[in-house]
C-alpha positions in Angstrom: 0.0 -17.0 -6.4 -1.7 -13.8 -5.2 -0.1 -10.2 -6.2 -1.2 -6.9 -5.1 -1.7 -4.9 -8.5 -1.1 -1.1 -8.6 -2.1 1.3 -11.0 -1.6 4.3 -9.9 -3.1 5.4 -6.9 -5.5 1.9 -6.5 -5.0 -0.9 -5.5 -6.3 -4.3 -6.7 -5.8 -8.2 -5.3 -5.1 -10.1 -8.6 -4.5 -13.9 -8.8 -4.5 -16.2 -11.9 -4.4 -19.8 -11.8 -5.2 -22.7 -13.8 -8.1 -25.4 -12.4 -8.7 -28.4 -14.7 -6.8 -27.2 -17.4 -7.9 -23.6 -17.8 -7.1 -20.6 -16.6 -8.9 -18.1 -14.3 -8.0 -14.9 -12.9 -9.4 -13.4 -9.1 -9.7 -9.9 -9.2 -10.8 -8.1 -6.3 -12.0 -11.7 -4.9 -14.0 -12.0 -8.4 -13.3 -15.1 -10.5 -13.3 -14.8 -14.2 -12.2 -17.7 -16.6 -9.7 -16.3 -18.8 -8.2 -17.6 -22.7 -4.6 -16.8 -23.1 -2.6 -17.1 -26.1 0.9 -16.0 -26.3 1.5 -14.1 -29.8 4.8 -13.1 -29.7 7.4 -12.7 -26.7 5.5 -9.7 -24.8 2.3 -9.7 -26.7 -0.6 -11.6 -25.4 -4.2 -12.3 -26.8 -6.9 -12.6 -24.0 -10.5 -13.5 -24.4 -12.5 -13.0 -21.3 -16.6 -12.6 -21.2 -16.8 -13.4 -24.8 -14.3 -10.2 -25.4 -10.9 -10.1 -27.0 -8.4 -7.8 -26.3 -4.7 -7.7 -27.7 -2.4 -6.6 -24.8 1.4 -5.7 -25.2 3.3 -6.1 -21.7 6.7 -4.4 -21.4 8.4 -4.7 -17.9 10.0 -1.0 -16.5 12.6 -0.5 -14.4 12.3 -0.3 -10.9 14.2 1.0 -7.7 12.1 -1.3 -5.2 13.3 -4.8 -5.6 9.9 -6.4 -4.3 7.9 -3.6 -6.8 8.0 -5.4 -10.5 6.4 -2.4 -12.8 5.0 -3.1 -16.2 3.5 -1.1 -19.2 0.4 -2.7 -20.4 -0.5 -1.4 -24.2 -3.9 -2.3 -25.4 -5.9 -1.1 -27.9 -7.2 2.6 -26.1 -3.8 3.6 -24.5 -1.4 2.4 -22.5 -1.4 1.5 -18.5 1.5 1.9 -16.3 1.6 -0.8 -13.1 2.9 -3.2 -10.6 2.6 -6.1 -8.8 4.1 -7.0 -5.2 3.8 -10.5 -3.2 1.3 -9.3 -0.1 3.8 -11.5 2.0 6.2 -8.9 1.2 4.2 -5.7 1.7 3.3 -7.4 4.9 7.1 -8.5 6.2 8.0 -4.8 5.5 5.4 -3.3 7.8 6.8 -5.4 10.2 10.1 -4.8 9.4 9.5 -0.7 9.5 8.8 -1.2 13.5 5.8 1.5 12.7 4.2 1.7 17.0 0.8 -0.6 17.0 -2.3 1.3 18.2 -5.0 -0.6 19.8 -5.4 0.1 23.6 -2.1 -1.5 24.2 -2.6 -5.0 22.2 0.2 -6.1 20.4 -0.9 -8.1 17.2 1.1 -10.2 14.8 1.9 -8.0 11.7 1.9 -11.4 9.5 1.5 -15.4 9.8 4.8 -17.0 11.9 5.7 -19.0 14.5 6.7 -17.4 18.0 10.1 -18.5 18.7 10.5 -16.9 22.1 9.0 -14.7 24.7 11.4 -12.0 26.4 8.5 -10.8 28.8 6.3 -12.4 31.8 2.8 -11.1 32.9 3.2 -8.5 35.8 6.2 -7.8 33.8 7.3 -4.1 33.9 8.6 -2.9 29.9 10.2 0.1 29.0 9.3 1.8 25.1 11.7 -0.2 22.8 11.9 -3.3 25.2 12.0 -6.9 23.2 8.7 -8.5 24.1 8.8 -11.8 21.6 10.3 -13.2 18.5 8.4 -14.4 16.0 9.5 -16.1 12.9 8.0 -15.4 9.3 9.1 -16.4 5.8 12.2 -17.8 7.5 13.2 -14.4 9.2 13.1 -13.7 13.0 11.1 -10.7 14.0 11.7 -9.0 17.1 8.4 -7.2 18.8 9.3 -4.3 20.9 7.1 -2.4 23.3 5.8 0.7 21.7 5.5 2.4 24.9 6.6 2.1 28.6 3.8 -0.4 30.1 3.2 -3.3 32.3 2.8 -6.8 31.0 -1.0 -7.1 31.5 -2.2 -10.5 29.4 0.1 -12.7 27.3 -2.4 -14.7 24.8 0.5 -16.9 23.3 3.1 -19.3 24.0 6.5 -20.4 22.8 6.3 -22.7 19.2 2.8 -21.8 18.8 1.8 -21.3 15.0 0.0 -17.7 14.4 -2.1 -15.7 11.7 -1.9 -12.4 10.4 -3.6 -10.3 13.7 -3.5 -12.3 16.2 -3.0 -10.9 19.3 -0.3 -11.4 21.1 0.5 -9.7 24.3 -1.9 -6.9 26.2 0.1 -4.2 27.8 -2.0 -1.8 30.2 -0.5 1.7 31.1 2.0 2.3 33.4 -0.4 3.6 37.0 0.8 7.3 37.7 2.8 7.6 41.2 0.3 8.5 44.3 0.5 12.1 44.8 0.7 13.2 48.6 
């Protein structure tokens, strides 16, 4: 499974896996093959590009649930960091309700199904108004208008499947009132 990595201020895509009974680890889209032999219950022995390296791995506590921190000691010091399912750093974006930018296109903030559309083209929506609900990792997400708009284009329809960024619904500004 992927896991973002962070050590302290970067931040690293890091997946290991096993593929015809050995074990290779993605970093940054890089594979490397990897030997690992468990020493003792938190100590690890890792050969990779002909290199060994003893590594001690100590979980640390955490406020964020989602945020599993660790202290990796190895041979020149020790390294503080963390790993957290994208899926999750992704849900909580969309979950935050942070206003999309993008000339009025509404995207989808992560992979789901669209369970319902609130809105019709020509449609008139006020800032806040529900536009659709989508459905990801078995929670229902409700898109709101992040500004007071018309309906211009709706690109999707009820039950269809989405990825991450697809866009969803086009909302063109509001046309200021004729002055006389």
């Amino acid at each position: 499974m992927k896991r973002t990595l962070m050590i302290g201020e970067e931040t690293h895509e890091l997946e290991i896996h096993r593929r015809s009974g050995r074990v290779f680890m993605v970093w940054d889209g890089e594979e490397y093959p990897l030997d690992i032999c468990k020493v003792e219950p938190t100590s690890y022995s890792i050969i990779m590009d002909g290199h060994s390296v003893g590594v001690n791995i100590d979980r640390r506590k955490n406020s964020n649930p989602d945020l599993h921190a660790f202290r990796a000691s190895v041979y020149d010091g020790a390294y503080d960091f963390s790993l957290q399912d994208p899926h999750k750093t992704l849900l909580a974006a969309a979950m935050s309700r942070q206003p999309q930018t993008g000339g009025g296109l509404v995207k989808a903030l992560m992979p789901g199904k669209v369970l319902k559309l609130f809105v019709q083209e020509g449609e008139v929506v006020e800032e806040g108004q529900a536009l659709l609900l989508l459905e990801a990792m078995k929670m229902q997400n409700e898109y709101v208008s992040p500004v007071n708009a018309r309906v211009a284009k709706i690109h999707v329809e009820e039950g269809l499947n989405l990825e991450i960024n697809t866009p969803m619904i086009s909302l063109a500004p509001l046309e200021a009132p004729a002055k006389s």
